[in-house]
C-alpha positions as CSV (number, residue, x, y, z in Angstrom):
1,X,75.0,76.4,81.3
2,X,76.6,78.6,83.9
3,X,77.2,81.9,82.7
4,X,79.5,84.6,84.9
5,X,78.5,88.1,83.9
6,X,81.1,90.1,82.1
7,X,84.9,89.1,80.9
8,X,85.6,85.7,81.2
9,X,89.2,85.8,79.4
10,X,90.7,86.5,82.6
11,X,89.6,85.7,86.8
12,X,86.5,87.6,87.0
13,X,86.9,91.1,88.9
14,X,85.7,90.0,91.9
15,X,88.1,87.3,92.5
16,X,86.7,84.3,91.3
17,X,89.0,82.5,89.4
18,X,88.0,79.7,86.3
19,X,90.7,77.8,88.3
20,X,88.6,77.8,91.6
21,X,85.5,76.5,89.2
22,X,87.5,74.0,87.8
23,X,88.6,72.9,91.1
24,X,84.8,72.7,92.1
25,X,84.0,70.3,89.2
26,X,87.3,68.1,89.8
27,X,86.0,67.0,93.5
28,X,83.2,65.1,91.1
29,X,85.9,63.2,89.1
30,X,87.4,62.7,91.6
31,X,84.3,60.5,92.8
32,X,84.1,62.8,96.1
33,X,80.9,65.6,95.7
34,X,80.8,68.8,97.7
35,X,77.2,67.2,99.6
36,X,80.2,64.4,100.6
37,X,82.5,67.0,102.0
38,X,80.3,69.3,103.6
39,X,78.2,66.3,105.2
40,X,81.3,65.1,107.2
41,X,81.8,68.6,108.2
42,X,78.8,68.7,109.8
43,X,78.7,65.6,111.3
44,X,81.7,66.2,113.5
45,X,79.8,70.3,114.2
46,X,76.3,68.9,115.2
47,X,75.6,69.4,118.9
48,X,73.2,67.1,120.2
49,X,69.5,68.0,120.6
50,X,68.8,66.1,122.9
51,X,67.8,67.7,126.3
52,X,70.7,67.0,128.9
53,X,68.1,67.8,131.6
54,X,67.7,70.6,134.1
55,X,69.3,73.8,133.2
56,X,70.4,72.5,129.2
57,X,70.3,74.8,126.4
58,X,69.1,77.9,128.4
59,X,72.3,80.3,128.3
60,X,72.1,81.9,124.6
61,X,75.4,83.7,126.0
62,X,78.2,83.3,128.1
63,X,80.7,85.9,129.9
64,X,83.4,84.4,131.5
65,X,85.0,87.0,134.2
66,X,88.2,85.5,134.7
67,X,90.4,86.7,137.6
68,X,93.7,85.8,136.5
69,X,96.1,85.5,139.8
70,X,94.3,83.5,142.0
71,X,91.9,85.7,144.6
72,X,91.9,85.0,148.4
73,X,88.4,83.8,149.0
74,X,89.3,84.6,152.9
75,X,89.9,88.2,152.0
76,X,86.6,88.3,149.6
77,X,84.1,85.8,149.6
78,X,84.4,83.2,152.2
79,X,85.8,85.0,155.3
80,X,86.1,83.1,158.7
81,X,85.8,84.4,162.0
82,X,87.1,82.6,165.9
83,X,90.1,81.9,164.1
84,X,93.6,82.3,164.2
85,X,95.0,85.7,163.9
86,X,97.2,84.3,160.6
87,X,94.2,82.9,158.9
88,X,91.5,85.6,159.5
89,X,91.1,88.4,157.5
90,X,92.8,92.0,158.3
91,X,89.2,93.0,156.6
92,X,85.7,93.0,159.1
93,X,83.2,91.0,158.0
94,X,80.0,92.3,156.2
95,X,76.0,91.3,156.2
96,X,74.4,90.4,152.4
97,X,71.6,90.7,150.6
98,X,71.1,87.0,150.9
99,X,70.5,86.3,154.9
100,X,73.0,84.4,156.7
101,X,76.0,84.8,154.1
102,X,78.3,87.1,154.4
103,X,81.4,88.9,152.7
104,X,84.5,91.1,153.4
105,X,84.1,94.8,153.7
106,X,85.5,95.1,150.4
107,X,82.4,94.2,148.4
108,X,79.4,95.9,149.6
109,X,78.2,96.0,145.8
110,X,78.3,92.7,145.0
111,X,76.6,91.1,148.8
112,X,74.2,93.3,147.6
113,X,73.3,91.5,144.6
114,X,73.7,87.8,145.8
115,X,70.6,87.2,146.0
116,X,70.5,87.2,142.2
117,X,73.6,84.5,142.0
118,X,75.0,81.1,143.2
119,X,78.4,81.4,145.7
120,X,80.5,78.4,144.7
121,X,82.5,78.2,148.1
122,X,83.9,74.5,147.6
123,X,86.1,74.9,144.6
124,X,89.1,72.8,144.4
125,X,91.6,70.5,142.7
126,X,94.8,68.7,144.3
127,X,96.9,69.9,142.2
128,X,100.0,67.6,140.9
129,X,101.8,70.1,139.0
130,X,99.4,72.8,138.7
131,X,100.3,75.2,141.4
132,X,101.1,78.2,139.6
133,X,99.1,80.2,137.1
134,X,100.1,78.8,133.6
135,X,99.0,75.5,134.0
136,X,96.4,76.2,136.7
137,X,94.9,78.0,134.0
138,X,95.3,75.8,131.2
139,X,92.9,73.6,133.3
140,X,90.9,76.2,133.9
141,X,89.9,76.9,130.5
142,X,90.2,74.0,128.5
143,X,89.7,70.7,131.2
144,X,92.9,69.1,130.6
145,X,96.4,69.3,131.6
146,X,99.7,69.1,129.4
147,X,102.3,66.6,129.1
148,X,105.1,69.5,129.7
149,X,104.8,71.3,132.9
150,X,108.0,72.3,134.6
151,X,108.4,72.0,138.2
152,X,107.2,75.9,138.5
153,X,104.1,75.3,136.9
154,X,105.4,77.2,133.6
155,X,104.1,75.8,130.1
156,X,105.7,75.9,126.7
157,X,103.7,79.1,124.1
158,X,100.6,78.4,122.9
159,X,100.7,75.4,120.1
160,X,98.3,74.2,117.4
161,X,98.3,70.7,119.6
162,X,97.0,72.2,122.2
163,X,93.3,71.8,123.7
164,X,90.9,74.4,122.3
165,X,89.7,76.5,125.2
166,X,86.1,76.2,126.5
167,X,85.0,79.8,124.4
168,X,86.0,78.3,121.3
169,X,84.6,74.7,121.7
170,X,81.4,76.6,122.5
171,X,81.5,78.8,118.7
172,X,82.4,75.7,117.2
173,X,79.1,73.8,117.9
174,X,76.9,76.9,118.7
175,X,77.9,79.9,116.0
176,X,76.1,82.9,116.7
177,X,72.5,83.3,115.3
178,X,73.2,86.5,113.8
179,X,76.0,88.9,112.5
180,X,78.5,89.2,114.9
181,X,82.0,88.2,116.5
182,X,81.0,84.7,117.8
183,X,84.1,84.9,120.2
184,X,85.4,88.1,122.1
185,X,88.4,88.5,124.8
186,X,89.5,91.5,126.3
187,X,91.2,93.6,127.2
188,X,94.0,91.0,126.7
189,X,95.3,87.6,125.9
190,X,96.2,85.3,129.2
191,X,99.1,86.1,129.8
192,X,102.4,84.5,132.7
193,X,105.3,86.0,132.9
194,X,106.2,85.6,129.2
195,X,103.9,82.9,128.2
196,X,100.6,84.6,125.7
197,X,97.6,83.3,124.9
198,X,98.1,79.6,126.4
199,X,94.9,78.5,127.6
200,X,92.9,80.9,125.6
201,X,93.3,79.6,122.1
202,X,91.6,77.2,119.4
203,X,94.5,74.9,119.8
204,X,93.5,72.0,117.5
205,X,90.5,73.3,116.5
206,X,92.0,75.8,114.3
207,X,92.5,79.7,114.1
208,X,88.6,80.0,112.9
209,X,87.6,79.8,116.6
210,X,90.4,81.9,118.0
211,X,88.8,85.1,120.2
212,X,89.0,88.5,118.5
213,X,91.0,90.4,120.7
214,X,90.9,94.1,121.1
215,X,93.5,96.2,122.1
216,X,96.8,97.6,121.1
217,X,99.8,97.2,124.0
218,X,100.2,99.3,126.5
219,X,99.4,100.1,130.5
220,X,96.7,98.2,131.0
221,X,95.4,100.6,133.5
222,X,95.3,103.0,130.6
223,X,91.5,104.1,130.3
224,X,92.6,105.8,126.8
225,X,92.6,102.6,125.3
226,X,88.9,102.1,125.9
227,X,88.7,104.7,123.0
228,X,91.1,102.9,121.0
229,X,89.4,99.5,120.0
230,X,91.1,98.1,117.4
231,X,87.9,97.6,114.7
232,X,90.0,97.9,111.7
233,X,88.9,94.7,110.2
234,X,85.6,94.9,111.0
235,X,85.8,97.8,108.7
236,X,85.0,97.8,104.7
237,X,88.3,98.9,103.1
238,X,87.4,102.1,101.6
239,X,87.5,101.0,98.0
240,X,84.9,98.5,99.0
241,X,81.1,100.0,99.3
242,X,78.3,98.1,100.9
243,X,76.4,97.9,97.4
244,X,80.4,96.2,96.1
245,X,79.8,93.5,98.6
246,X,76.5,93.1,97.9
247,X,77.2,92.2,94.0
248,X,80.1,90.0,95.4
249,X,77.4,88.2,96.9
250,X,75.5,88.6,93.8
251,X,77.8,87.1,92.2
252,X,78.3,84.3,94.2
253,X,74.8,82.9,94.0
254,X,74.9,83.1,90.4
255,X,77.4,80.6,90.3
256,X,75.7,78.8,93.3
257,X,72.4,78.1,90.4
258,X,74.2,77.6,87.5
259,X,75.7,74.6,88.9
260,X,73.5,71.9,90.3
261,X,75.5,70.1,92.4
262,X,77.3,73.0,94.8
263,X,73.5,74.6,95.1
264,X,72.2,71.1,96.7
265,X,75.4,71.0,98.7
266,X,74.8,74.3,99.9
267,X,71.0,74.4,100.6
268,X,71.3,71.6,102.6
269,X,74.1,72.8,104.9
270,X,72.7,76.4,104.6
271,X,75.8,77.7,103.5
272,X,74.2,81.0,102.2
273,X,73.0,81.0,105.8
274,X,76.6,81.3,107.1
275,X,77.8,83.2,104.3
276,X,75.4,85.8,104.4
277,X,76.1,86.2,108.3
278,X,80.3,86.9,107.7
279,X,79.3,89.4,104.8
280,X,76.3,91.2,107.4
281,X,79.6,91.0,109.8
282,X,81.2,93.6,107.8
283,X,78.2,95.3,105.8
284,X,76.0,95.7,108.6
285,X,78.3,97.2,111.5
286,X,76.6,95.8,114.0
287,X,80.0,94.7,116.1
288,X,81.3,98.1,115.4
289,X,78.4,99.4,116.6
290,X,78.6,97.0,120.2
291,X,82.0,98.5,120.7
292,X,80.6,102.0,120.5
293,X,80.6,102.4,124.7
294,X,80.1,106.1,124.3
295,X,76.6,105.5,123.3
296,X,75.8,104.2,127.0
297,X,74.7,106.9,129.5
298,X,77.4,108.9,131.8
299,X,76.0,107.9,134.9
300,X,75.7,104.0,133.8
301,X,79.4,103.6,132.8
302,X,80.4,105.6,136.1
303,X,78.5,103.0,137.9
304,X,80.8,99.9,135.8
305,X,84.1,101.7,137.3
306,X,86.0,104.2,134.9
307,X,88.4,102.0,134.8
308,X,89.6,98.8,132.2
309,X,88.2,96.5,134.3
310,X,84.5,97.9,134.7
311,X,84.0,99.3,131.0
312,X,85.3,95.4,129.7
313,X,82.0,94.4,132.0
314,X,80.0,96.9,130.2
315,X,81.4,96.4,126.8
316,X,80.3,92.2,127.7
317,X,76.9,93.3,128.5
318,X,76.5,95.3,124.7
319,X,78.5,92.3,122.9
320,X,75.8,89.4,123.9
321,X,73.1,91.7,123.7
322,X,74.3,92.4,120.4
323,X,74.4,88.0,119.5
324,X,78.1,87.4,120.8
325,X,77.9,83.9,122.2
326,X,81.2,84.0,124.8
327,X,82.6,87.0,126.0
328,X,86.4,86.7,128.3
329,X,87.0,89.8,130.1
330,X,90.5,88.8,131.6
331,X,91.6,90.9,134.7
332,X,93.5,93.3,133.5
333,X,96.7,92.8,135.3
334,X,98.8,89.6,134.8
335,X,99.9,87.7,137.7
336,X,103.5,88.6,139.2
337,X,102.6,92.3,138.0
338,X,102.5,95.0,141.1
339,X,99.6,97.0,142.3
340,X,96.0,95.5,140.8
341,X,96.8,91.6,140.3
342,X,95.4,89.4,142.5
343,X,98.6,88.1,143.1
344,X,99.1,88.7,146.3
345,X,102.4,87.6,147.9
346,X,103.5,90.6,149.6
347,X,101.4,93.7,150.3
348,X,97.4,92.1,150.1
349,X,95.5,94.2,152.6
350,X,96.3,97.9,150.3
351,X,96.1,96.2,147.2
352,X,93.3,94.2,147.3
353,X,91.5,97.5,149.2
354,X,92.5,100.6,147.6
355,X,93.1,99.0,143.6
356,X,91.9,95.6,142.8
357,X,88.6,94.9,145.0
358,X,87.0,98.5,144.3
359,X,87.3,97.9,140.5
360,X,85.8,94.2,141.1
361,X,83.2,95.1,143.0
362,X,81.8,97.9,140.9
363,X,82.1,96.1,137.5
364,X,80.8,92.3,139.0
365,X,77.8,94.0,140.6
366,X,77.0,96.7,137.8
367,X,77.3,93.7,135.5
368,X,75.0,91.7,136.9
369,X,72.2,93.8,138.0
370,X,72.3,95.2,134.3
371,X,71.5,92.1,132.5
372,X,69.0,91.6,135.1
373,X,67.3,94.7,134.8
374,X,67.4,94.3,130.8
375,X,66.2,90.9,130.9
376,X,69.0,89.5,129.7
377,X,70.2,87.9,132.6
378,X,68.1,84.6,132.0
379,X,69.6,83.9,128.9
380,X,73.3,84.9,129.7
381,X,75.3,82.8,131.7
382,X,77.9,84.8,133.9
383,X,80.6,83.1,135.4
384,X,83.3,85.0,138.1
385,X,86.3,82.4,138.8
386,X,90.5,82.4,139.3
387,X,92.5,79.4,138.9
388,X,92.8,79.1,142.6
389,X,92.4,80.7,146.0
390,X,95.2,82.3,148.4
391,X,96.8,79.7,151.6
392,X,94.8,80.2,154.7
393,X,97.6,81.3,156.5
394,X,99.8,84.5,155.4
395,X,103.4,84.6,155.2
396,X,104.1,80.6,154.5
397,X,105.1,79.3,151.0
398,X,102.9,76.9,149.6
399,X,104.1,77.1,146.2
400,X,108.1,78.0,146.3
401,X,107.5,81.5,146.3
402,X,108.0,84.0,149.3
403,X,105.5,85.6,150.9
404,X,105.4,88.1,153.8
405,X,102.9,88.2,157.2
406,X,100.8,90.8,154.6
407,X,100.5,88.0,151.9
408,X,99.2,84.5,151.0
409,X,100.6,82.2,148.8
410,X,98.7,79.9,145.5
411,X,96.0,77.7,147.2
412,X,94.0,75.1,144.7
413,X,92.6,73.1,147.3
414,X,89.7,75.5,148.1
415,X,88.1,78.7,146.5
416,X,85.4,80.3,145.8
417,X,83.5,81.5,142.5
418,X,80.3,82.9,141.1
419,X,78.0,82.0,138.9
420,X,74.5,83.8,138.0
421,X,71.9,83.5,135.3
422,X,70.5,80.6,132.8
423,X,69.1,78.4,135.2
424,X,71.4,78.9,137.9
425,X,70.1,79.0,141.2
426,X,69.2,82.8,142.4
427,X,70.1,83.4,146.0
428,X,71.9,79.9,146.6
429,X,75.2,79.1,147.8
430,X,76.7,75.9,146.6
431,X,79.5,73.9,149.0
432,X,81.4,74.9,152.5
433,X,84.0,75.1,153.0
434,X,86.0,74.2,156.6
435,X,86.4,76.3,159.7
436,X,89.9,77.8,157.9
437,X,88.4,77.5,154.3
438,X,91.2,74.8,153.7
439,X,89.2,72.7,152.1
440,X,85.8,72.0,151.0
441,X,83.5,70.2,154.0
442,X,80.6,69.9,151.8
443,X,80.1,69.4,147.5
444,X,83.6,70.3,146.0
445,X,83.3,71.1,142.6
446,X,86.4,70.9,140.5
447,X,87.0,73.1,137.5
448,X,86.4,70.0,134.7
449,X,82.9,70.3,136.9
450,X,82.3,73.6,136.6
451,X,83.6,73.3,132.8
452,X,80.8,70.3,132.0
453,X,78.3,73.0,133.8
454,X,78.9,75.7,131.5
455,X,78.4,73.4,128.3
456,X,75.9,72.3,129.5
457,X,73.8,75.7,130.2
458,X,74.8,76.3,126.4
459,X,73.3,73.2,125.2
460,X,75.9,70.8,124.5
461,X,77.0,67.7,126.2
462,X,80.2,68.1,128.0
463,X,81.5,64.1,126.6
464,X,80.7,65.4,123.2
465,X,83.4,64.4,121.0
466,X,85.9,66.3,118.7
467,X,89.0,65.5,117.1
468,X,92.2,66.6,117.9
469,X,95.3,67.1,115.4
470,X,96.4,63.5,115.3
471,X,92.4,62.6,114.5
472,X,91.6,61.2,117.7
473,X,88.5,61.6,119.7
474,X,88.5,63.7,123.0
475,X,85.8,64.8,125.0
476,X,85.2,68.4,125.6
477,X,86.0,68.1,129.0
478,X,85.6,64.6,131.5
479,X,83.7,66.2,133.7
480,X,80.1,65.7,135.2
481,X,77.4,68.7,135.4
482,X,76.9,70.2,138.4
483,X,73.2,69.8,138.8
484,X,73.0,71.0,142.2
485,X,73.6,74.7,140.7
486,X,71.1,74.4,138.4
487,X,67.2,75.4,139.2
């Protein structure tokens, strides 16, 4: 007989109802058991184990820097010399760590750690519709395009409908193995013009495998927010002890043995399991403590960059090493803004030198040679990429926007990105690109690619299926894994 301790004249005092118990029992009549609904929960959850080959399964984590605006990989990455005066660089060109590959001027931190990373210099996609940031980044992050894209590349809010992006397909089939936020995005939502959050969603998934984001509005320059986390609800409301919880969860698994049935559903899913890790969430404060930056020494966070930017890159670093599986740090300014984006119509050679590239180089470099020193680097999978490049030549419109001698305009058909960690290649670059970094001359990789490449590090097959609001099957992303990046 089950047996609830103390009144049961009323719903029990900590919130179980006899209505939810009833409801319990009437899944039985109803000829459908809770083993029933929990096994075709987990059939569409479970990952495949088989091994995908090289490189599968070894990233336990995953931070994704993402340099909303669209870099020039001329001005960066992938400069060109012997060519014309429109197309080359206003910055010199500079030696790496990794012989024969060089940089701009305006990262001396991170050619010095290259040899710890893969250059991606052939990115590229011809773009039908996706020249400007929205929808370019839609792509980005989830491997599909929309039916609705206006002729500027601008996309309706985010909707339920849409694709979930690549974070939350990731939480979906690998939760975290511990306590902790399984999804984290900071310091904001994507974000063009006034479209929020599309791209960087559940979408048809559902809100369970939205990112927890972090910070209240404001300048996002502002390096008091960095104090101002918002942890509320990560926090036990203050009527609510630890010892509470616990007898919640008493509580709970007294009713779980007093009834037969639910405890066979829920031993064989490991339910507890999962139940015990949301209440740890909370009881434990382990992702309070993750957030606590302070606890990091002076001279390490000086080394990240004082700035939004380079403590997001530190704040990633404590979040996986606390059992975050995907961590977003989106770059702090939105495209179209002034001063740090890395759109760069008008003005390039002072922004990208005195306010975006310092902050980049400092917080990529520190980032990276942390894990690496920590050990963490070969089980966390870091991955630096835009939605595009910049035009090889400055002051032409490429994309219907205007654009001085000082500026280039949105460029999909080559860029660069980086990619270090969990079986990537150390010291490699991947792709060429031509003598005006145009186009790729040697192994483009498109973003679905790079997309497949990611879930695959993780451990999941990129043509695994899920189910989208209407119930029908999609892919994660049509894309093939890049094998070539993979030692």
């Amino acid at each position: 007989m089950l047996v609830i301790p103390g009144e049961v004249s009323r719903d029990t005092c900590d919130g179980i109802s006899r209505r939810e118990l009833i409801r319990f029992g009437s899944l039985s009549l109803a000829g459908l058991s809770l083993a029933n609904v929990f096994a075709s929960e987990a059939k569409g959850n479970a990952p495949s184990k088989d091994s995908g080959g090289r490189g599968f399964g070894k990233a336990k984590s995953v931070i994704l820097i993402y340099l909303q605006g669209g870099p020039s990989h001329l001005d960066l990455w992938d400069p060109k010399e012997n060519v014309p005066d429109k197309v080359k660089s206003v910055f010199k060109i500079a030696p790496t760590k990794l012989t024969g590959t060089h940089v701009t001027e305006l990262l001396p931190k991170i050619g010095n750690i290259l040899d710890k990373t893969t250059l991606i210099r052939s990115m590229s996609y011809t773009p039908n519709g996706l020249f400007n940031h929205t929808a370019a980044i839609y792509q980005m992050h989830t491997g599909y395009t929309t039916d609705k894209v206006s002729a500027s590349g601008q996309l309706e809010p985010p909707s339920p409908k849409d694709f979930p992006t690549l974070g939350s397909n990731i939480i979906k089939f690998k939760p975290p193995e511990v306590p902790m936020l399984p999804f984290v995005m900071m310091p904001r939502p994507l974000q063009e013009s006034n479209v929020v959050g599309k791209g960087g969603t559940a979408g048809f998934l559902g809100k369970a495998y939205d990112p927890y984001l972090l910070y209240p509005s404001g300048d996002d320059l502002d390096m008091g927010k960095m104090d101002r986390i918002k942890v509320d609800d990560l926090k036990l409301r203050e009527d609510l002890t630890p010892e509470r919880m616990n007898r919640r969860a008493s509580l709970r698994d007294t009713v779980a043995k007093g009834m037969p049935e639910i405890e066979k559903a829920v031993s064989k899913f490991e339910l507890d399991s999962y139940y015990g890790k949301a209440l740890g969430l909370v009881v434990s404060g382990r992702a309070r403590d993750a957030f606590d930056i302070t606890k990091e020494k002076p001279e390490l966070r000086e080394k990240y960059g004082k700035n939004t930017f380079g403590q997001c890159c530190l704040l990633a670093r404590r979040l996986v090493e606390a059992g975050t599986r995907f961590v977003e740090v989106n770059w702090p300014k939105v495209a179209n803004s002034d001063n740090h984006s890395w759109d760069t119509h008008v003005g390039l050679s002072n922004r990208l030198k005195n306010q975006a590239a310092p902050m980049f180089d400092a917080g990529v470099s520190a980032l990276i040679e942390d894990l690496d020193q920590r050990g963490l680097l070969s089980e966390t999978l870091v991955v630096v990429v835009g939605e595009f490049g910049r035009s090889p030549q400055r002051g032409v419109s490429t994309s219907g926007n205007a654009n001085n001698d000082d500026g280039r305009d949105h460029w999909p058909y080559c860029y660069t990105a980086l990619a270090a960690g969990a079986g990537m290649k150390r010291g490699y670059v991947h792709g060429k690109s031509d003598k005006t970094a145009s186009a790729p001359l040697e192994h483009p990789v498109h973003p679905t690619e790079l997309l497949a490449t990611i879930y695959h590090s993780v451990g999941i097959k990129p043509d695994t299926i899920v189910y989208n609001h209407l119930n029908q099957p999609r892919e994660l992303v049509k894309g093939e894994v890049v094998t070539g990046l993979l030692s």
